[in-house]
C-alpha positions in Angstrom: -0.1 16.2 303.4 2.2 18.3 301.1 5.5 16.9 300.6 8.1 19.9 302.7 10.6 21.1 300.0 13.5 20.0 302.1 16.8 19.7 299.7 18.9 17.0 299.9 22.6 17.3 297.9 24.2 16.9 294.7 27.6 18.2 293.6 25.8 19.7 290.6 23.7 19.8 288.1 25.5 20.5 284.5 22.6 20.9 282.5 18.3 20.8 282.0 17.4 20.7 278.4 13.5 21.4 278.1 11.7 20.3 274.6 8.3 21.9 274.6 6.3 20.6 271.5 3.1 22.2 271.4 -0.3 21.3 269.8 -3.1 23.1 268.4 -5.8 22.9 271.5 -3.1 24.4 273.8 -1.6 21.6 275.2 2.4 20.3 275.1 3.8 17.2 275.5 7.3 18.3 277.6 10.8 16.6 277.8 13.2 17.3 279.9 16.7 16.3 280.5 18.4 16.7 283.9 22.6 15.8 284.1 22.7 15.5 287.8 26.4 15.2 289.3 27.3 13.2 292.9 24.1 13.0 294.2 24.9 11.7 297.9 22.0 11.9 299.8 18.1 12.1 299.8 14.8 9.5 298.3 13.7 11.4 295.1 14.1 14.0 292.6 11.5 16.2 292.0 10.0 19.5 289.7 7.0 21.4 291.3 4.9 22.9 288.6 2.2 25.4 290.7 0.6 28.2 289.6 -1.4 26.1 287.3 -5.1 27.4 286.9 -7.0 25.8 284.4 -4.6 23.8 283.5 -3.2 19.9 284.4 -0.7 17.5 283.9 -0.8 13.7 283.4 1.0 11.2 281.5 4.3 11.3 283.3 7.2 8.8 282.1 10.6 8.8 283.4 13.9 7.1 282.2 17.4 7.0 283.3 20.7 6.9 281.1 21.1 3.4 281.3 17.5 3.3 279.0 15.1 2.0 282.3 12.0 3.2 281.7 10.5 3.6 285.7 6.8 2.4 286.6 4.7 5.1 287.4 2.6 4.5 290.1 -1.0 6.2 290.6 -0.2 7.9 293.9 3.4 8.6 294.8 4.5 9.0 298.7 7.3 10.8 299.7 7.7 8.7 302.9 9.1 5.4 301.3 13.1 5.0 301.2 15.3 5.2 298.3 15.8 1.7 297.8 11.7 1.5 297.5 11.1 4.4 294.8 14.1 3.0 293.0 13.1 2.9 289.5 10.1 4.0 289.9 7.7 7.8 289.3 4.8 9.4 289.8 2.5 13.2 290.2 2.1 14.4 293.7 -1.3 16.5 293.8 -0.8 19.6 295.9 -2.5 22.5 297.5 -0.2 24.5 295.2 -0.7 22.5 292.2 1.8 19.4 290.7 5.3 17.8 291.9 7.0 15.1 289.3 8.3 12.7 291.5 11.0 9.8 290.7 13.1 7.7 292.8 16.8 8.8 292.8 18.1 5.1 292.9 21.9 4.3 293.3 24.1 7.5 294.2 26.4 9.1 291.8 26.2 11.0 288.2 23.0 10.3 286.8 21.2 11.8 283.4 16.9 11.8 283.9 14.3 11.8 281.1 11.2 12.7 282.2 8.3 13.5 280.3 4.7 14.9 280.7 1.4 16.1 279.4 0.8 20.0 280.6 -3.2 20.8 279.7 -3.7 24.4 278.8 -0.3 25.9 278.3 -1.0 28.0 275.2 -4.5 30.0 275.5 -6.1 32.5 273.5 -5.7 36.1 274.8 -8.4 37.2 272.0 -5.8 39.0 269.6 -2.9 36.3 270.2 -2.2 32.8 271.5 0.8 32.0 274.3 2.0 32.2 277.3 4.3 32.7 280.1 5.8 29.8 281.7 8.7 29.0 284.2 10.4 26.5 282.8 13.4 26.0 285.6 13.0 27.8 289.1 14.6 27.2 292.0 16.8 23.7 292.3 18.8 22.0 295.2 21.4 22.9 292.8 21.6 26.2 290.4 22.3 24.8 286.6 25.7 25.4 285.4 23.1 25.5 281.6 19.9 25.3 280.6 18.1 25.4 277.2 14.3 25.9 276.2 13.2 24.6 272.6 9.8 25.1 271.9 7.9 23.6 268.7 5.3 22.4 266.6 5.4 19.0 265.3 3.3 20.4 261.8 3.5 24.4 261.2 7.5 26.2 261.4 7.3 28.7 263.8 8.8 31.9 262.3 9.3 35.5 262.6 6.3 35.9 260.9 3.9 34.0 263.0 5.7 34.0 266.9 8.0 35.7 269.1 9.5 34.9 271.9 10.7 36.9 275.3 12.6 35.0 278.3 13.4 36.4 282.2 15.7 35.0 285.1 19.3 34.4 283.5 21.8 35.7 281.3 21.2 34.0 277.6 19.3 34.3 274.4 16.7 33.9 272.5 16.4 32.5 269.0 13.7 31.7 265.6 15.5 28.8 264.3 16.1 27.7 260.7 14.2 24.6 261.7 11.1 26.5 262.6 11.6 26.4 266.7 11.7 29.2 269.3 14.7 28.3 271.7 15.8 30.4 274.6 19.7 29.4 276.3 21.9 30.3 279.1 25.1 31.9 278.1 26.6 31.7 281.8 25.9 29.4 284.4 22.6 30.0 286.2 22.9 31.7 290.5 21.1 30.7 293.4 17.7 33.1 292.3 18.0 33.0 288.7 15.0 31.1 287.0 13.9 30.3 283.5 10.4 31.8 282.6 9.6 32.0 278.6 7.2 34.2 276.8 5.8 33.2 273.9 3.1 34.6 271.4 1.8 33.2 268.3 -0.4 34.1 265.5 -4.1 32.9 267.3 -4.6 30.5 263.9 -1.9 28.1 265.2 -4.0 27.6 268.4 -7.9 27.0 267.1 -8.9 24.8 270.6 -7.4 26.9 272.6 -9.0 27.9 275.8 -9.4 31.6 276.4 -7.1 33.1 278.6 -8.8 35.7 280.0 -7.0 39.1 279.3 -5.4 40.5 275.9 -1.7 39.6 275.6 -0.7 42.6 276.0 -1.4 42.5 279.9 0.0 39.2 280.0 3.4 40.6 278.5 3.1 43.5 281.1 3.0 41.1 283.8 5.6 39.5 282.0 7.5 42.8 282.4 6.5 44.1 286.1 5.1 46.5 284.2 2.1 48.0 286.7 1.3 44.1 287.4 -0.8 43.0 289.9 2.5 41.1 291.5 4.5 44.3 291.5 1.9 46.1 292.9 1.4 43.7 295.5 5.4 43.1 296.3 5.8 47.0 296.5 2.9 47.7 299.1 4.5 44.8 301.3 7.9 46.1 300.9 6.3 49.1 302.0 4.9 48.2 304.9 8.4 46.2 306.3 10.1 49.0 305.4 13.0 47.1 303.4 13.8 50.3 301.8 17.1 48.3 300.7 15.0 46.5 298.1 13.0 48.6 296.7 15.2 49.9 294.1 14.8 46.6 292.4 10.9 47.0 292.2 11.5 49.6 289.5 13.9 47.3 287.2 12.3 48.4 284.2 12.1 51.8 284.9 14.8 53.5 286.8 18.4 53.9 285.3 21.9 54.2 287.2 23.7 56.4 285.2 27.7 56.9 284.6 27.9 59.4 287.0 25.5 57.4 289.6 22.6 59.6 289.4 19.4 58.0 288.8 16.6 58.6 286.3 13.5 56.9 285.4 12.3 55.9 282.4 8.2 56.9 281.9 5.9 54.6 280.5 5.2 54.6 276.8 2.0 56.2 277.6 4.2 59.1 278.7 7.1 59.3 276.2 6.6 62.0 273.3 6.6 60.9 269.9 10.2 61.4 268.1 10.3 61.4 264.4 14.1 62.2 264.5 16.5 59.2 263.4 18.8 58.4 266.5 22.3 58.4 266.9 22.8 59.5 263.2 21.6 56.0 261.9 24.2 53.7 263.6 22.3 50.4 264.0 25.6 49.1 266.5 24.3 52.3 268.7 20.7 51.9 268.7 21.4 47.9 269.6 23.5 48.5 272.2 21.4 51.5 273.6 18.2 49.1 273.3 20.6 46.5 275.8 21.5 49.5 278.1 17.8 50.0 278.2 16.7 46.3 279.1 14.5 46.1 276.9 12.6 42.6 275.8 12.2 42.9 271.9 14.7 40.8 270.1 16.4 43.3 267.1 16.6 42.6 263.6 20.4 43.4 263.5 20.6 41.5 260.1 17.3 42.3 258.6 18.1 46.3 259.3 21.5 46.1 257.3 19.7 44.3 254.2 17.1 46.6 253.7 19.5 49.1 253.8 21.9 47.3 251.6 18.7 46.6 248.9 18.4 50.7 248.9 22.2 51.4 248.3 22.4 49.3 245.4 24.5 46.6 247.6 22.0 43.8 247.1 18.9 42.8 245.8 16.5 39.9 247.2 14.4 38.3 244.5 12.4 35.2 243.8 14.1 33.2 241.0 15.0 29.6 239.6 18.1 27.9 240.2 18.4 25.6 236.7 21.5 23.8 238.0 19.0 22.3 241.0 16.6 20.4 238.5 13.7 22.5 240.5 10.8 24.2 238.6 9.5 26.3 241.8 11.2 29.3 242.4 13.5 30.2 245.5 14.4 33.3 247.6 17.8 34.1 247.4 19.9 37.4 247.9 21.8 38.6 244.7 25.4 40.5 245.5 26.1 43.2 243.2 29.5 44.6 242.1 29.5 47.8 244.7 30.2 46.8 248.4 29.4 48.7 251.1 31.9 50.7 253.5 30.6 51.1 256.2 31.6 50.0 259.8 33.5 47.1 260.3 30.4 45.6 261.8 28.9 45.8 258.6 31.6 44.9 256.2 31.8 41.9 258.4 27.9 41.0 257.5 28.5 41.3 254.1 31.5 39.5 253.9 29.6 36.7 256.0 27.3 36.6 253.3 28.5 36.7 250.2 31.1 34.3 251.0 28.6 31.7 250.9 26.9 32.9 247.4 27.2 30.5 244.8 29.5 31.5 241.6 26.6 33.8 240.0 26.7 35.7 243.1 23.7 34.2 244.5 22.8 33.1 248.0 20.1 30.9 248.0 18.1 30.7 250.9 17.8 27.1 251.0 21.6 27.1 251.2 21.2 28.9 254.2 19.5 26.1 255.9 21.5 23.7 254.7 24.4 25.6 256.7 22.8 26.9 259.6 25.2 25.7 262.0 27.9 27.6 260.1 26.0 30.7 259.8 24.9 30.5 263.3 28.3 30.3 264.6 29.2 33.4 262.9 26.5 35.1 263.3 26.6 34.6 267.0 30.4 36.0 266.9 28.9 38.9 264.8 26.2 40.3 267.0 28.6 40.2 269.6 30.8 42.8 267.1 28.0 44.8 266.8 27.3 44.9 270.6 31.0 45.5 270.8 30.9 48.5 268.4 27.7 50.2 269.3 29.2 50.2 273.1 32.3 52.1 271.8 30.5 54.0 269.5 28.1 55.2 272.2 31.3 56.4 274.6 32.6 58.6 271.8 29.5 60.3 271.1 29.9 60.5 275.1 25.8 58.9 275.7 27.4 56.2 277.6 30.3 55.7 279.9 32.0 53.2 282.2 31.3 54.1 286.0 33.8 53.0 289.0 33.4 49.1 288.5 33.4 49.5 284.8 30.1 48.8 284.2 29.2 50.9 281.1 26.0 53.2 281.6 24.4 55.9 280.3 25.3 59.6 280.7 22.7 62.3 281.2 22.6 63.4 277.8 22.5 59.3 276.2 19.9 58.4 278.2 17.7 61.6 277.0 18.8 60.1 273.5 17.6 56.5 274.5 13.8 58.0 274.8 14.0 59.3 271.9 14.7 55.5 270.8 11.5 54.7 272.6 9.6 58.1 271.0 10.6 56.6 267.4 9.4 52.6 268.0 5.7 54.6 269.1 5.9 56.9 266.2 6.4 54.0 263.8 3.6 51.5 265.7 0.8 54.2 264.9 2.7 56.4 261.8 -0.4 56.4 259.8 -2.4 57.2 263.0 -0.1 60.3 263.8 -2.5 63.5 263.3 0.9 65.3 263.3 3.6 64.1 260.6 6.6 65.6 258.8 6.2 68.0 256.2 9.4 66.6 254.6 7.0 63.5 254.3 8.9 60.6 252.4 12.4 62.3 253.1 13.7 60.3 256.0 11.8 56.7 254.8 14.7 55.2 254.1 15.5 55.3 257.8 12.5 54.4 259.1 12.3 51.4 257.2 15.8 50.3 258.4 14.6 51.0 262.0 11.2 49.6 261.3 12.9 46.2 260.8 15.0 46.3 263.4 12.2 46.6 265.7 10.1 44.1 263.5 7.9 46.2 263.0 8.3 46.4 258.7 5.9 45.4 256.9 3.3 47.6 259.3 5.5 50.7 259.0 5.2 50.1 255.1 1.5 49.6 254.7 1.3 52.9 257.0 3.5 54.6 254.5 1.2 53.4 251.4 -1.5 54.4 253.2 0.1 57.8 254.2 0.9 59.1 250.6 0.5 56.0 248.2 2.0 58.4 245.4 5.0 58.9 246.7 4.8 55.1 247.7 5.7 54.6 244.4 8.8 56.5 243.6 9.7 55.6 247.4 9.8 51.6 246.2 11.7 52.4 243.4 14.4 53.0 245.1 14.6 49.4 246.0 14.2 48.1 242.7 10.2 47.3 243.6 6.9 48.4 243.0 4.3 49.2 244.9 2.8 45.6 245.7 6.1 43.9 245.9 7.6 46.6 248.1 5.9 44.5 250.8 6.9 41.1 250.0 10.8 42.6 249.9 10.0 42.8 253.0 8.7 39.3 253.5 11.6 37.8 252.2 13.9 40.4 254.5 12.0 38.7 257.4 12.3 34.8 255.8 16.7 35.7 255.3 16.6 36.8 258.7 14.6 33.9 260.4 17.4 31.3 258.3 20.6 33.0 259.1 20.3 35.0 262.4 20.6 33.5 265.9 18.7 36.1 267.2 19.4 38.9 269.2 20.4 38.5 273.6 17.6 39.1 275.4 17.2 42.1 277.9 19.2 42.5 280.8 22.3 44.3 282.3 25.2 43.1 280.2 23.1 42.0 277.3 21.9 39.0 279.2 18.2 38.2 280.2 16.5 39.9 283.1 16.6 38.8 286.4 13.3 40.4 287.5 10.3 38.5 286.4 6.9 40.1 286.6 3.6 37.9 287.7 1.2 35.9 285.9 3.2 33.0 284.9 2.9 29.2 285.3 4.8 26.4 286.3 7.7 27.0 288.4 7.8 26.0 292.2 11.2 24.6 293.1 12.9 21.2 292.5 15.8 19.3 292.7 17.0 16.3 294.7 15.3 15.9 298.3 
């Protein structure tokens, strides 16, 4: 017999940290700690993991902050009293798939460790690994935070090899200096809000494992509600009950209130013409903050963007030297200041100043001296994404594409929002630029731009081996520019992407406000409910 998801109480629950550390057949060995405050009544805690084809869990092992570790029994019954599952844990087997069980034991504040094997997280979707798992779902009590670390204990996960999406709260996402994908809350969780992480990986990480049955891209779709089976299957019921109240919410992704409180919808990429015109004149704070207004789930390049176009002005240049004061033979990455700065917004003054503050007295930041600081740069770097979200907002009023409506809400106007596609119409012009049977006759004239957008969308080194490909003479005046050749034009790039995976905290994920979506599409594991009972 299933156990019934009654909820018992708790004054709170302050915080669930999950550490996800992932191995190379698919599997993860998971920790998770739950602050729970002035629990008063009920047996057990528990987290329901269903939605679990093809996959398991085992090897559960709970602890309390006083440092008991509980016995875990074989076969856990929801029937005995507190005083009996006291100390104690176990996996309830369900029709719906998994419950962690463990005895609640005195009442009060308590802080629970609980750890377990999940089989088959990561699978192969033929031209990546990952996956798309709900972490945190519904609780007896919404989490006032919650974190998301995931890792491997023997490769650094980068910008180069992963990325990661999450859905259900208002947070971020980040690529750590220390070679981790973490996703946070940045405001304390509601009643519906949920944690679900996206991840995809190079599919050499994951050798062993299993195939997952579709190409990623579907799974990201379903990630998005784009045309899922789930949406599809939501919107016929809503359909048939009439709850014409909630259908606007189907179309999360696609339909727009605008300033004025019209409504448009957004087409799918399928349907948006290419655009090989640069938007908003070039601003990178306006393309990031129309990107937020557009919800959309690809983390920006913010600092990457400005060095790339920095290394063009003359402002910087990356290189690969040796540092002789460190006693070190193999050469280091490291961005070399010049004597011209730029002056520009105040957005990117502040970058710049950021940054060369920490340069050595050769004018040299070293990458490595990067990492040793990343706490520092993180905290500014935090502080200075929100000054470019802050400046791309205002920059978007004055060129009137955006506007507060009557609760102060900003939104698009009529005439932003057209701009917005064209946003769109550039990221599918630059995914398939050598593909384009149409292409500017000005050829190499605006490359400089699309390289700067290119990154921002993490999409550079592509957009440059499409540009070699497209005119490879040109190619080579076009690199000069940036102090390069033609074959290390790409690894400029490559260490662009290695600064930016140090120092940047990463960009907020999609959703109104800058925060994470709180529409989640199908397909995902895990997830169930949980909480004290």
């Amino acid at each position: 017999m299933n156990a019934v998801p009654v909820f018992a109480a708790e004054q709170a629950i302050p915080s669930i940290n999950v550490d996800v550390q992932l191995k190379k057949d698919g599997s993860a060995v998971i920790t998770e700690v739950w602050d729970v405050r002035g629990v008063s009544d009920g047996t057990e805690y528990y987290k329901a993991l269903y939605n679990m084809k093809g996959m398991s869990v085992h090897s559960l092992l709970v602890s309390d902050e006083t440092g008991k570790q509980y016995k875990t029994l074989e076969n856990w019954d929801t029937k005995r009293s507190r005083e009996e599952k006291a100390g104690t844990c176990g996996i309830l087997k369900t029709s719906q798939g998994y419950e962690l069980c463990w005895g609640i034991g005195n009442y009060g504040d308590h802080q629970y460790t609980i750890q377990y094997t999940l089989e088959g997280l990561v699978k192969d979707y033929g031209d990546y690994a990952g996956f798309y798992h709900q972490f945190i779902s519904e609780l007896s009590s919404a989490p006032e935070s919650i974190s998301m670390k995931i890792r491997m204990s023997d490769t650094k996960l980068t910008q180069d090899n992963s990325r990661i999406w999450a859905y259900g709260f208002t947070g971020q996402v980040n690529i750590d200096p220390d070679g981790s994908l973490v996703a946070y809350s940045s405001e304390a969780l509601g009643k519906n809000d949920y944690g679900n992480v996206l991840c995809r990986f190079d599919r050499g990480l994951f050798p062993m494992a299993k195939a997952g049955g579709m190409s990623f891209e579907k799974l990201q779709k379903s990630a998005d509600n784009d045309k899922s089976d789930l949406a599809k299957t939501i919107l016929f019921s809503i359909l048939a009950a009439a709850a014409a109240v909630i259908i606007p919410s189907i179309f999360f992704y696609s339909r727009y209130k605008l300033a004025d409180g019209t409504v448009m919808r957004l087409p799918g990429m399928k349907n948006i013409d290419i655009n090989w015109t640069i938007p908003f004149g070039g601003s990178i704070p306006a393309v990031y903050s129309a990107m937020h207004l557009l919800r959309r789930g690809i983390p920006l390049d913010t600092l990457g963007a400005y060095l790339i176009r920095w290394q063009e002005a003359g402002y910087i240049h990356m290189e690969k030297g040796e540092d002789e004061g460190r006693k070190k033979t193999d050469k280091e990455e490291a961005i070399v200041f010049g004597q011209n700065k730029p002056h520009g917004t105040e957005a990117e003054i502040s970058l710049y100043q950021i940054l060369a503050s920490q340069a050595d007295e050769n004018g040299i930041l070293w990458i490595s001296d990067i990492g040793k600081r990343s706490d520092e740069f993180y905290k500014k770097l935090t502080a200075w994404e929100k000054e470019v979200k802050l400046e791309g907002d205002n920059e978007l009023i004055h060129l009137n594409a955006a506007a507060k409506d009557i609760k102060g809400s900003l939104r698009f106007t009529s005439s932003g929002f057209e701009q917005a596609v064209r946003i769109l119409g550039l990221q599918k012009y630059l995914k398939d630029m050598s593909g384009q049977n149409q292409y500017q006759t000005s050829q190499g004239a605006l490359w400089g731009d699309y390289l700067v957008f290119a990154t921002l969308f993490h999409m550079g080194e592509q957009v440059l081996q499409s540009m070699k490909t497209l005119d490879p003479v040109y190619f080579n005046s076009f690199a000069g520019l940036y102090g390069c050749n033609s074959y290390s034009m790409i690894y400029l790039m490559t260490m662009t992407n290695h600064v930016s995976s140090a120092a940047s905290p990463g960009a907020n994920m999609d959703g109104t406000g800058g925060g994470v979506s709180s529409m989640g599409g199908g397909g995902f594991s895990g997830g169930g409910g949980g909480g004290s009972r």
